[in-house]
C-alpha positions in Angstrom: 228.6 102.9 144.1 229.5 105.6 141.9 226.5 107.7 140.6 227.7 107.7 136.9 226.4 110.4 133.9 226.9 111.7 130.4 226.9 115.5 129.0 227.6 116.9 125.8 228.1 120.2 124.7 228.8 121.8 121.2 231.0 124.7 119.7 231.2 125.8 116.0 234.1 127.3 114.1 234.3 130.9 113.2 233.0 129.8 109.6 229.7 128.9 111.0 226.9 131.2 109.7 225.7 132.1 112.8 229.2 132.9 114.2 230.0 134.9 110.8 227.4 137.1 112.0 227.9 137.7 115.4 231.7 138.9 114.0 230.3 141.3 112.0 227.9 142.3 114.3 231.0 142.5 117.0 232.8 144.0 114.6 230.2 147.0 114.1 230.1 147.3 117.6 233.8 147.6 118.4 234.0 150.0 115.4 231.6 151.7 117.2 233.6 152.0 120.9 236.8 152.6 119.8 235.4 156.4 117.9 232.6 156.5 120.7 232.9 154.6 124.0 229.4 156.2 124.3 227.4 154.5 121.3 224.7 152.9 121.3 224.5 149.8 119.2 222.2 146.9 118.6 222.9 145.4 115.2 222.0 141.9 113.4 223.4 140.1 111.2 221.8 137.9 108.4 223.8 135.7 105.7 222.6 133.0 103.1 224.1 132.7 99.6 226.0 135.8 98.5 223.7 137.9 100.6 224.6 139.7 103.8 221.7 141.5 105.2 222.7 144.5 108.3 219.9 145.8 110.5 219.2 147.2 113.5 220.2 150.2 116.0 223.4 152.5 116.0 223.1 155.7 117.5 226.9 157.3 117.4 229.0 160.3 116.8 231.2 158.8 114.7 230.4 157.9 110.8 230.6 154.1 110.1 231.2 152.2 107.2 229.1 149.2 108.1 229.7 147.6 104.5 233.2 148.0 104.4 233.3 146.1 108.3 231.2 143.2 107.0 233.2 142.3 103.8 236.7 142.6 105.7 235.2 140.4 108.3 234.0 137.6 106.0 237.7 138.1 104.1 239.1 137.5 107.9 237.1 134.3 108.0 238.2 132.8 104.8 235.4 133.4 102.4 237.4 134.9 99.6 236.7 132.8 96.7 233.1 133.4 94.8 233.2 129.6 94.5 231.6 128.6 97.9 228.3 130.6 97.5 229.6 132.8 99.7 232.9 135.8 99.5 233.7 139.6 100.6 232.4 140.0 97.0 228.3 139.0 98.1 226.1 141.3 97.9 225.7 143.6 101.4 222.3 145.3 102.2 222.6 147.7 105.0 219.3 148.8 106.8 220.7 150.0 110.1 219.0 153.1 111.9 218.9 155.6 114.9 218.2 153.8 118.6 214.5 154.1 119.5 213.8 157.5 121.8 211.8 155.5 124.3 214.2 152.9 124.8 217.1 156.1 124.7 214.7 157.5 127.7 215.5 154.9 130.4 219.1 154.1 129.1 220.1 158.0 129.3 219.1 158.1 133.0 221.1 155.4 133.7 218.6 152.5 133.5 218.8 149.3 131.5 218.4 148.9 128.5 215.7 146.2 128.2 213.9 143.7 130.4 215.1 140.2 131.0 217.2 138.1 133.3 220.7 136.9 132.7 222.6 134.0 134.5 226.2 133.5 135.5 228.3 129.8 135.9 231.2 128.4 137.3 232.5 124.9 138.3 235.4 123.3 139.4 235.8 120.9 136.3 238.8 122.7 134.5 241.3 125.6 134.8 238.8 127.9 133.6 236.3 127.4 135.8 234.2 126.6 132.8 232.3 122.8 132.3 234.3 120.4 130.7 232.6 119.4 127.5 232.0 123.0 126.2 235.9 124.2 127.2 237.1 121.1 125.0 234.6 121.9 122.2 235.6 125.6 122.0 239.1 124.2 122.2 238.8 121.5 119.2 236.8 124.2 117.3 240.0 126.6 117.9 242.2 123.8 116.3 240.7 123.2 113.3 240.6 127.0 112.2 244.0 127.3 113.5 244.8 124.3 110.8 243.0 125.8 108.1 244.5 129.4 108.9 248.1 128.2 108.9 247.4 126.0 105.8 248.8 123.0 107.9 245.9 121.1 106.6 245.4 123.3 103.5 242.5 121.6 101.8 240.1 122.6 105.2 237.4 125.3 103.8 235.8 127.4 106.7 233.3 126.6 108.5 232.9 123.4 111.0 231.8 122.4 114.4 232.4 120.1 117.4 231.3 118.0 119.7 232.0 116.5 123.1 231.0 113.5 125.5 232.0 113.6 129.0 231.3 110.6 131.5 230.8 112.1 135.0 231.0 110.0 138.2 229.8 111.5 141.4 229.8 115.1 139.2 233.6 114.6 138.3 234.4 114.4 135.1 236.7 111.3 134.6 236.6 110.2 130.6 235.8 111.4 127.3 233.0 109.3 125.7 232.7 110.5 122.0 234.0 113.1 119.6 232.1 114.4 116.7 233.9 116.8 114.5 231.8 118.1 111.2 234.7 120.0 109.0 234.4 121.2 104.5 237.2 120.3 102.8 237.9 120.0 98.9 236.2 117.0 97.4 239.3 115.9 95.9 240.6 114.9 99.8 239.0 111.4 100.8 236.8 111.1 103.8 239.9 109.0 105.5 242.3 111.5 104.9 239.9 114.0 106.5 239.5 111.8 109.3 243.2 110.8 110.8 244.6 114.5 110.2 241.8 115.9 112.4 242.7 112.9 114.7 246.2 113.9 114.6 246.6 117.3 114.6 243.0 118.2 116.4 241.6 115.6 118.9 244.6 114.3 120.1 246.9 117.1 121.1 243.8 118.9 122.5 242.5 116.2 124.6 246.2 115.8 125.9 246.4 119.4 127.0 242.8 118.3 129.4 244.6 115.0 130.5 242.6 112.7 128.7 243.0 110.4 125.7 240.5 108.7 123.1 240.6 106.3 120.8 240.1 106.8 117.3 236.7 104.3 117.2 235.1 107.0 119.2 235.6 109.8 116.9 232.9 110.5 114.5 234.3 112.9 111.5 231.4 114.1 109.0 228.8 111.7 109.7 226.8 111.9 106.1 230.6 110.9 104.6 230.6 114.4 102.6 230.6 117.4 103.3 232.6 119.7 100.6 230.0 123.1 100.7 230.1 125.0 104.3 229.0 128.3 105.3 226.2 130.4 104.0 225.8 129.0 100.7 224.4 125.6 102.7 223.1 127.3 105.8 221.5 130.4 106.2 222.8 132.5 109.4 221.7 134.7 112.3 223.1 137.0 114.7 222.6 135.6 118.3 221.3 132.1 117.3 224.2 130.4 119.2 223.4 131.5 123.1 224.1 127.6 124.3 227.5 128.0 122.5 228.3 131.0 123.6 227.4 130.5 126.9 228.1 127.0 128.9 226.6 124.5 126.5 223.9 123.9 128.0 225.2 123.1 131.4 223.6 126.2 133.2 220.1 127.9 132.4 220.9 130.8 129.4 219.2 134.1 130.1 216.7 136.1 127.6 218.7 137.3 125.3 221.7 137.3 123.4 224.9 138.9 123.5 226.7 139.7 120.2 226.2 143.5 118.3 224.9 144.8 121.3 227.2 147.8 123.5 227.1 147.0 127.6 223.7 149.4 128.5 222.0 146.3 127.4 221.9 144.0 130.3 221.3 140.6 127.9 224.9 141.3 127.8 226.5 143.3 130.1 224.6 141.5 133.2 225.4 138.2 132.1 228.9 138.9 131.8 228.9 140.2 135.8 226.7 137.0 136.6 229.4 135.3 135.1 232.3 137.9 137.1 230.6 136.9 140.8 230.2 133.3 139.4 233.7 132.3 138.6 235.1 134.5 141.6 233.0 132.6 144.2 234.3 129.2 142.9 238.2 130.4 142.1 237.9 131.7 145.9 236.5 128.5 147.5 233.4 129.6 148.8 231.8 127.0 146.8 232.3 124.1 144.0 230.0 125.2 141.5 227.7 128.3 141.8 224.7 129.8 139.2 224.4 133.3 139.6 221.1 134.6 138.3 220.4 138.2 137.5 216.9 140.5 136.4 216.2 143.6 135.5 213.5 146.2 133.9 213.9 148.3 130.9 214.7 151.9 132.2 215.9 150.8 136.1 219.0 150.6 137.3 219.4 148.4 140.0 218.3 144.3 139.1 215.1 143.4 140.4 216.4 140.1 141.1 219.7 138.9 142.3 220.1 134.9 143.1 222.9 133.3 144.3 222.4 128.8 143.6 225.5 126.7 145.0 223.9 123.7 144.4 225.2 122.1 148.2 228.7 122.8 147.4 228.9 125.8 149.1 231.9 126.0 151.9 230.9 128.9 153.2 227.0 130.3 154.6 225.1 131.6 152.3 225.0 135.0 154.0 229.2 135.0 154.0 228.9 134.7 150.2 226.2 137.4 149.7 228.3 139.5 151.6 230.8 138.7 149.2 229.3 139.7 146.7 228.2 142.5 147.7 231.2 144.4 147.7 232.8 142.7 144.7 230.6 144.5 142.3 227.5 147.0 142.0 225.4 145.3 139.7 223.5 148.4 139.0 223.7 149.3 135.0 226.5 151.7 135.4 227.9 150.0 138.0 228.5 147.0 135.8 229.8 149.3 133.1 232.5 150.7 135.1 233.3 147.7 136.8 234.2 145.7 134.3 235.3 148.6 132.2 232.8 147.8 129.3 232.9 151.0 127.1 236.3 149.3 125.1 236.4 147.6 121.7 236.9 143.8 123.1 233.6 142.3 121.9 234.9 141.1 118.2 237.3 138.7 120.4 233.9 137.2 121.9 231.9 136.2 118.7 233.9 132.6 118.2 234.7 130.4 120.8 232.9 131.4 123.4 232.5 134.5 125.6 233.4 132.6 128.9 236.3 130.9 130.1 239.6 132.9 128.3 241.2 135.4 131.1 242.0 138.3 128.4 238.1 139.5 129.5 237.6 142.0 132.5 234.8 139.6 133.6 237.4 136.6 133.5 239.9 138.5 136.2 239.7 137.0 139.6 239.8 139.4 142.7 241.6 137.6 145.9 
């Protein structure tokens, strides 16, 4: 008898508050790289109604204009007009200063740039080497923006997220259970309307492109039956507050820390992303089905203080064949993971929606064979 389960994960659209901010903060931090591959950044990002607040770490070469990044990011996004609570016309306090010296200490010798530990996934469940039910969230969250961007459904307002149920049997995924879309529009558009178009030209094609279908009795669209006001003005948001989203929702352990508005000497990133690198590489090269790499390190070292390698059984390989691997695939010393992945470039803005896993245009995507 088949051993039968359920697992949902979540994405949000680039609207969302939280993701507003880790696009500015990105944004800050690409701004950053492409002057001064060097830079150090570490910036947050806070937004409620007609407020943006910027604060944290930048220690550059360059001059920035961190004002000027945030309101053309929030333009980018769609918040133009003053009527949603929210616009590239609110209010931007910027309270952004020099790295601390004793954290400078460790990183300038080559060490990391905080404590923490850091975890890396992949599976065998799509293309990607990603879990199922956060690749089709990120994919349905992709949709709608791409809607609202083209103006094929024109009365859309940014902002939005998704949801996914997928029925495992024997850890295969084999249906999709439910689908809960929450998407603004203009009041003037009836909850109905709302509901077939994102039907139509959301879940359907995307579901398609997975090989699955769904019927419309399992979709849930706006479950209060209103929602006309997204974004800030609703729903204050953070910098970093969407780790499960931006990692595997929720199907692997997260690690300390978050990753956007932070450059690659800080390992909550930069480690997570090689976790990820050695993850997906000893899936995509059979060694194993689906594999958790875990990572550690202390504030100031190089080298990880911890290095674990979880196949969960799957493994087709021994466990010393695929620590040999490895091995030589990457040094996973600070640096090592710099240069390896080639981390000093302006790519992180591309990040802050949709996921940082799971799209091949990152280094730590590429597989080695």
């Amino acid at each position: 008898m088949s051993q039968v389960s359920f697992f949902t994960s979540e994405s949000v659209c680039a609207g969302h508050p939280d993701k507003i901010c880790d696009q500015i903060s990105d944004a800050i931090l690409d701004a950053v790289l492409e002057r001064d591959p060097f830079g150090r950044v570490a910036v947050e990002t806070l937004v409620t109604a007609n407020n943006v607040v910027l604060a944290g770490e930048v220690t550059t070469s360059t001059m920035i204009n961190f004002e000027d990044i945030a309101r053309k990011q929030i333009a980018t996004m769609g918040y133009t007009n003053p009527e949603f609570g929210f616009s590239d016309t609110s209010n931007v306090t910027v309270l952004i200063h020099k790295q601390s010296p004793e954290i400078a200490l460790g990183v300038d010798e080559a060490g990391a740039g905080d404590q923490g530990m850091m975890f890396g996934f992949a599976c065998t469940d799509t293309a990607e080497y990603m879990p199922l039910p956060i690749m089709m969230s990120h994919t349905l969250a992709r949709k709608i923006d791409e809607l609202r961007e083209t103006k094929k459904v024109s009365y859309l307002r940014p902002d939005g997220k998704t949801q996914t149920t997928v029925r495992y049997e024997d850890g295969k995924p084999v249906s999709i259970e439910k689908v809960v879309i929450a998407v603004p529009h203009d009041p003037a558009i009836k909850l109905s309307q709302v509901k077939k178009d994102i039907y139509e030209f959301v879940i359907n094609p995307v579901l398609k492109e997975f090989g699955f279908i769904i019927p419309v009795s399992r979709v849930i669209v706006n479950g209060t039956g209103a929602w006309y006001i997204g974004g800030p003005a609703s729903d204050t948001g953070v910098t970093g507050r969407k780790i499960v989203v931006d990692g595997y929702g929720g199907f692997a352990r997260v690690g300390g820390g978050a990753f956007s508005g932070k450059d690659p000497t800080k390992v909550d990133r930069s480690a997570a992303y090689a976790a990820r690198f050695l993850a997906k590489n000893i899936v995509a090269n059979r060694f194993a089905e689906r594999v958790e790499v875990g990572l550690a390190y202390c504030i100031g070292k190089a080298q990880p203080v911890m290095k674990s390698i979880n196949t969960f059984g799957t493994e087709n390989r021994s466990m010393k064949e695929i620590e040999s691997y490895v091995s030589q695939l990457l040094d996973c010393s600070v640096l090592g993971i710099i240069r390896g992945l080639d981390l000093r470039k302006p790519v992180y803005l591309d990040t802050a929606s949709y996921g940082h896993f799971g799209r091949q245009k990152f280094s730590w995507e590429q597989i080695v064979l």
